[in-house]
BADREN-907400 format. One record per residue: y, z negated, x negated of N, C-alpha, C in turn. Coordinates in steps of 0.2 Angstrom, whole numbers, plus 5000, padded with zeros to 4 digits. Atoms other than C-alpha are relative to their C-alpha. Layout:
<nodes>
YZXYZXYZX;...
</nodes>
This chain:
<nodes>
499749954995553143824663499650005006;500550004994552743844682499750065000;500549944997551743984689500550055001;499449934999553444094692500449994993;499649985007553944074672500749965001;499650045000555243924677500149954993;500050055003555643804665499949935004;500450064998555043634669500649975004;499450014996556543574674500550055005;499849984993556943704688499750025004;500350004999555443714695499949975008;500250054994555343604711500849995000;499350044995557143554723500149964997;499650045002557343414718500349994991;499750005007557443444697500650025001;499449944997558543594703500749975001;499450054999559843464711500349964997;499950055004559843344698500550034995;499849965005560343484687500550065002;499549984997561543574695500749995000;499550005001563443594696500149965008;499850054991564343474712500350075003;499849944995564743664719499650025004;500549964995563343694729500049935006;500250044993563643554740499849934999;500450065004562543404733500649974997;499850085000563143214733499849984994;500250045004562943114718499449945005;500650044995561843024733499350044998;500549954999560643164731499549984993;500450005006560243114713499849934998;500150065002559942934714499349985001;500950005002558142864709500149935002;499950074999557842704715499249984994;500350025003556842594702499549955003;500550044997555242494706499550004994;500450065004554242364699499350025003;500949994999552142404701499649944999;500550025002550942274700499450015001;500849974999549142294698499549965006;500350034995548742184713500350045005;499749954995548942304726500249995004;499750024995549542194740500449934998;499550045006550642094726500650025004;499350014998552242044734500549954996;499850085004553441924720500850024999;499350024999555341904718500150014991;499849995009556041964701500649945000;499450055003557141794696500350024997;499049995005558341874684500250065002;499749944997558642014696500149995006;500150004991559241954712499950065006;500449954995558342074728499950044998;500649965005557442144713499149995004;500550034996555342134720499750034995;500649965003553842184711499550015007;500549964993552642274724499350024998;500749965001550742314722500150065005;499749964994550542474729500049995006;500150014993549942434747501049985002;499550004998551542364747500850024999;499249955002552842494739499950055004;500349954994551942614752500550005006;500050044993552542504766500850014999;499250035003554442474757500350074999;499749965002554642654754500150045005;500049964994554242734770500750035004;499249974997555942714779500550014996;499749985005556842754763499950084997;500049915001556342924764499950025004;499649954996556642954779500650005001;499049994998558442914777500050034995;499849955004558243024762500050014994;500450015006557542964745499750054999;500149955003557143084736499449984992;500450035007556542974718500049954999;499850085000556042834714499550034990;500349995006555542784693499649925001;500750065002554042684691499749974995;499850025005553942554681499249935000;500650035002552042464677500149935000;499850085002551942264679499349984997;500650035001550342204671500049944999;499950074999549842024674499950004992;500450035009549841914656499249994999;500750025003547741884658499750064999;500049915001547642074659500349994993;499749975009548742094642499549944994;500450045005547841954634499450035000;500849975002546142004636500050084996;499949945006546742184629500149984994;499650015005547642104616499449974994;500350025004546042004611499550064999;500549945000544842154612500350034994;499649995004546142224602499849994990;500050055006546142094587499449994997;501050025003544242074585499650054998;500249905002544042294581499949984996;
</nodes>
């Protein structure tokens, strides 16, 4: 709960609108999340091939990609971890040898 005894989900404008009735006004524009790929190189820029004008972004450059997108009115984006494979390996063997 917030500090005014909301539930979590009415808490902040944006929950609010997601969850709302279309009588107050609000677009189904209003509740779109744009989805985005992270990799752990922070100025990583690479072309998702099984998703045409898909990208994976390090942050420095989902920073940069999201800027004029919220000033036209983005509101959400779901973030979604890219870990290189020598990073999963080396966990994976760390892992295995406990």
């Amino acid at each position: 709960m917030s500090r005014f005894g909301l539930h979590s989900g009415y808490f902040h404008p944006v929950l609010r609108s997601w969850q709302c009735d279309n009588d107050h006004g609000d677009s189904y524009l209003d509740r779109l999340m744009l989805p985005l790929f992270v990799l752990d190189d922070p100025d990583g820029d690479e072309a998702v091939g099984s998703m045409p004008g898909v990208r994976r972004m390090g942050v420095n450059t989902t920073v940069e990609f999201l800027r004029p997108l919220v000033e036209k009115g983005l509101r959400a984006v779901l973030l979604f971890s890219v870990t290189s494979m020598e990073k999963v390996r080396i966990r994976a063997q760390f892992y295995c040898c406990m």
